[in-house]
N, C-alpha and C positions, 0 to 999 in steps of 0.2 A: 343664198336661198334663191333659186332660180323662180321665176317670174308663172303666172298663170300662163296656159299656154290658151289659143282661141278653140284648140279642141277639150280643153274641160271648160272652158265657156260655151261651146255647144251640149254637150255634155249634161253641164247644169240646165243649160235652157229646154232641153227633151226632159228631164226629168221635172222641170217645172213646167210643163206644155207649155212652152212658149218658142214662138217661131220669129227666129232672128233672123237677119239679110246679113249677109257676111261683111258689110263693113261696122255693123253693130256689134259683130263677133270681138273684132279687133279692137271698136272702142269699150266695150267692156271689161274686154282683157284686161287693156291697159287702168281704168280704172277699178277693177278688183286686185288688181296687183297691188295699187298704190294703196287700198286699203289692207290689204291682207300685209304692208309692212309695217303702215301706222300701228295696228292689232299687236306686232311681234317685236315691235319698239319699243310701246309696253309694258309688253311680257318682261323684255330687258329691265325696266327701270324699277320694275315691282319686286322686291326684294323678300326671301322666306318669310318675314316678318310681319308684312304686309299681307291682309286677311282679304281673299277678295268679296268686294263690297258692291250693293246693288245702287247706293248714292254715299255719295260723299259725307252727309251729315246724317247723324241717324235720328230716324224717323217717328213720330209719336204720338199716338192715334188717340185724341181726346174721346170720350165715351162717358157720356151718364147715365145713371141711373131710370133705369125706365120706371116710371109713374104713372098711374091710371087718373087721367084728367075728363072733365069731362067734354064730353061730343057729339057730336049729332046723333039724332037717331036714325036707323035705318029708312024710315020715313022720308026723316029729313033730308039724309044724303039723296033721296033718290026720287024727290019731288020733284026736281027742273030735269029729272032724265028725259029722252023723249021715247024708251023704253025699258021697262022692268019685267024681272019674275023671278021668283022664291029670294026675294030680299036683295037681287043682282041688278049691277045695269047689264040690259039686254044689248049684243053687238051684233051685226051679222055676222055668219062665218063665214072663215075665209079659206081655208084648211080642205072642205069638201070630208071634215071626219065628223063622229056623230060625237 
């Protein structure tokens, strides 16, 4: 498998606007080569059987039940505010939208 060359290292770097000095070319070259074999070494070792997987151990998302407990009142939430209106804490905008 022939190696990254530093003109698809420029390449990538225009299509990412980003502006490299040409001995960055070269050291990037060579370290996206070194990864793009690690990636394809792999690809080698991962056999038909093998399902590809986003972690090693699969993953399991505890969740309960939602229950209505009780809580402050609107009041309450919004008595230490240092501004309110129509039951909201009041923020500035930042946005410049209405």
């Amino acid at each position: 498998m022939p190696g990254i060359t530093r003109e698809e290292v420029a390449h990538l770097a225009r299509l990412s606007r980003l502006e490299l000095q040409a001995e960055e070319l070269d050291h990037f070259a060579e370290q996206l080569d070194v990864i793009i074999g690690a990636v394809a070494r792999v690809s080698e070792v991962a056999g038909q059987d093998v399902p590809p997987t986003s972690h090693p151990l699969p993953l399991t998302n505890v969740m309960r039940p939602d229950e209505v407990r009780p809580s402050l009142t609107p009041e309450q939430a919004l008595s230490g505010a240092p501004a309110a209106e129509e039951q909201r804490f009041r923020v500035p905008q930042i946005l410049g939208e209405d």
